[in-house]
C-alpha positions in Angstrom: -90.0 -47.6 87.8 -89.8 -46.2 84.4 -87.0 -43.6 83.9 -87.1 -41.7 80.8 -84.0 -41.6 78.7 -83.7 -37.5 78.6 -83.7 -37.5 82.2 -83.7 -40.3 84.5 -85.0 -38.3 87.6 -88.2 -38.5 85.9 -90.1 -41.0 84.6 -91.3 -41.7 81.0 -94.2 -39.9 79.7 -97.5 -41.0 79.4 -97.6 -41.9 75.8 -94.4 -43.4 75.4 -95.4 -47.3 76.1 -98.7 -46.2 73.9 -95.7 -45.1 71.2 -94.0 -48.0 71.2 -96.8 -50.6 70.9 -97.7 -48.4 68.2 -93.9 -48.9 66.8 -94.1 -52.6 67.2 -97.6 -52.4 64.7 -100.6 -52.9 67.3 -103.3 -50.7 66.8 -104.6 -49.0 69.4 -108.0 -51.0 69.4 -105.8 -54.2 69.7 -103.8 -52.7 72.7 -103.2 -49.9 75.0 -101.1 -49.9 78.1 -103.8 -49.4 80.2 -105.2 -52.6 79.1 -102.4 -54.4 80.5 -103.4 -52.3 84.0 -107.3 -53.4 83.3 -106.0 -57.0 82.5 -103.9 -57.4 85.4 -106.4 -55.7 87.7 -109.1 -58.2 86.5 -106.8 -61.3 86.8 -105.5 -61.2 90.0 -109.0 -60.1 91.5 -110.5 -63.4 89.8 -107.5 -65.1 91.1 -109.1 -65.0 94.6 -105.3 -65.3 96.1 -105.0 -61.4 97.0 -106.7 -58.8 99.1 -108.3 -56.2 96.8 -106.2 -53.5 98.6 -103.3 -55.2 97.6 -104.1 -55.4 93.9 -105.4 -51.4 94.2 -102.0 -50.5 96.0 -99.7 -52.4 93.4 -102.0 -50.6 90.6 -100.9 -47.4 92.6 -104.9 -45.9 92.2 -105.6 -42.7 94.2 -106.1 -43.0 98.0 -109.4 -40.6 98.7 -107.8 -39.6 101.9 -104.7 -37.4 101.6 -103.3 -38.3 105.3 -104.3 -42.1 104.4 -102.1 -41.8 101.1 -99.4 -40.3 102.7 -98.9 -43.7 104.3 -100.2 -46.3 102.1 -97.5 -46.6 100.1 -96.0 -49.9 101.7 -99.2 -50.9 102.8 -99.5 -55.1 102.0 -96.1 -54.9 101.0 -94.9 -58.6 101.2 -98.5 -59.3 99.8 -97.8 -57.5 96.8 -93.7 -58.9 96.1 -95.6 -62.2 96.6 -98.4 -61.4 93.8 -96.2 -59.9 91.1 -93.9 -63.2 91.7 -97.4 -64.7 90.8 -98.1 -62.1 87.8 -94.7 -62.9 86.4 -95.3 -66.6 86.6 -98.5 -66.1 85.2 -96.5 -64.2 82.2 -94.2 -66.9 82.0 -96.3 -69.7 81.5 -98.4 -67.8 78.5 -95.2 -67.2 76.8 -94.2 -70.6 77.2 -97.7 -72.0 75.8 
């Protein structure tokens, strides 16, 4: 989803979104990029419009089971197009306001 520059058959290291919110002057006690997982996580769960699986496959977290992960990746698919529509909407409307 996020290539890195050097080599775009990878993606970007861990640190680098923490590095440039850093760049653009938050402090790390102000943001992190995990917060905007934890913040996303939290509002569409209090949203009540999405299965928690849904929300836990978008997030990408771990399946336990290893032949259950192997085909979990498109699991709620349509679901999950349908929430990040939502989650950009959402996005949209704070900027606006």
């Amino acid at each position: 989803m996020l290539p890195s520059v050097r080599t775009m058959d990878r993606p970007i290291l861990n640190g680098t979104l923490n590095a440039a919110l850093r760049r653009l002057g938050y402090s790390k006690d102000e943001v992190t990029a995990h917060g905007f997982r934890a913040s996303a996580s939290s509002l569409l769960n209090e949203s009540g419009k999405w299965h928690p699986d849904a929300i836990e496959r978008q997030l990408s977290h771990i399946e336990s089971d290893e032949v259950r992960r192997a085909y979990a990746r498109a699991e709620h698919w349509k679901e999950r197009v349908d929430m990040m529509q939502w989650w950009a909407d959402y996005l949209d409307g704070l900027k606006r306001n």
